[in-house]
N, C-alpha and C positions, 0 to 999 in steps of 0.2 A: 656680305661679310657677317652679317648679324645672324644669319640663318649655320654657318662655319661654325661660329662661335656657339651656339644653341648645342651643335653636334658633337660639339667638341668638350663642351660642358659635361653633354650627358657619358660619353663616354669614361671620362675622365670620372664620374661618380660612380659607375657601375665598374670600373677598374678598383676603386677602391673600397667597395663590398666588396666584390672577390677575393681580394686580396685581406682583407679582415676576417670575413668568413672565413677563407681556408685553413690558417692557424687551428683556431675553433673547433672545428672538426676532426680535426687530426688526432686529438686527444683525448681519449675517452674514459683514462684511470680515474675513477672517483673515489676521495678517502673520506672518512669518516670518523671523528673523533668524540670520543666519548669519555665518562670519568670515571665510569664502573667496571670492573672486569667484568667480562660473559660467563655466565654460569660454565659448569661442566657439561661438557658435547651431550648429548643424547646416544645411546645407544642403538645404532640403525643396522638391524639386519640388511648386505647389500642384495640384491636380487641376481641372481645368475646374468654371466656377460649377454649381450645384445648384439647383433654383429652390423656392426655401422653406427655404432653411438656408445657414449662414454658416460660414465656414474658421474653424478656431479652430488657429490656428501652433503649432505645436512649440516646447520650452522645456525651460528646467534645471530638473528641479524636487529637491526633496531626500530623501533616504529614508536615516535614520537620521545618519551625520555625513557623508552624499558626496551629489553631485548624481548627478542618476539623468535622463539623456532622457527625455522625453513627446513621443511624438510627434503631429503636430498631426493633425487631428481637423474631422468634419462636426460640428456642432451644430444643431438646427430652429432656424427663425430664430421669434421672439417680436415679434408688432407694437406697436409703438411703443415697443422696448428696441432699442438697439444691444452688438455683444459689444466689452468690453473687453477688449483680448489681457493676457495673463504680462508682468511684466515687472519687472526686477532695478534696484531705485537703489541707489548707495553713500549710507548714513548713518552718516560717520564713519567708523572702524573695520571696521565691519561691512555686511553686505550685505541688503536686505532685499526679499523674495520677493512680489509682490501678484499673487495669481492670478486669472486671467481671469476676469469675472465679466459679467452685464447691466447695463445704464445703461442709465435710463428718460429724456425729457425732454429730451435734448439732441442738436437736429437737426444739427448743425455737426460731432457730435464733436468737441470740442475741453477735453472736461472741465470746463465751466461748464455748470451747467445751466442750460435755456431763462430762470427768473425770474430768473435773476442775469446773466443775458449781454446785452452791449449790441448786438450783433450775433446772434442766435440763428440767424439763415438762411444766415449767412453760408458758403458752397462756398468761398470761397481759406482758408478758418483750417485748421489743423490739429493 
């Protein structure tokens, strides 16, 4: 009986890491809030297209309390993800950093994705 319950213990621990972990990982948008606006972009000649990988722009990004250039960048391109660039909204007060990351499902680009767009094929939306 005591040797059941040992078993049963461990189980029932490692069920619930997994199940904590998974949450955890699932999400991987990190925001960044600052109190400065970002300078004006940098001027980036782009480099002629590449075939099988996407421009990823240059941007402000931050490194300890100052913005710090990134400058942009080949990425492999990923089939049926598109890249979303960096980019800076004011919220309030403060400034908030969302960096470039893949979106899966949305042929339009336009930040809706395909189940929730009324137009999903749409080429004039942007």
């Amino acid at each position: 009986m005591m040797k059941f319950r040992k078993t049963m213990l461990a189980a029932i621990c490692v069920g619930l890491l997994v199940g904590i972990g998974a949450p955890l990982t699932a999400t991987a948008q990190v925001r960044v809030y600052f109190n400065n606006a970002p300078p004006e972009p940098r001027y980036e000649v782009v480099p002629a297209p590449r075939r099988g990988y996407v421009w990823s722009a240059g941007y402000w990004d931050l490194r300890g309390h100052r913005h710090v250039w990134r400058a942009g960048h080949w990425e492999r391109a990923r089939r049926g993800y598109y890249m979303n660039q960096p980019t800076w909204t004011q919220n309030g007060d403060r400034w908030e950093l969302r960096r470039g990351h893949w979106n899966r499902g949305d042929n339009d680009h336009d930040g809706v994705r395909n189940g929730k767009d009324r137009a999903p094929n749409n080429p004039y939306v942007q």
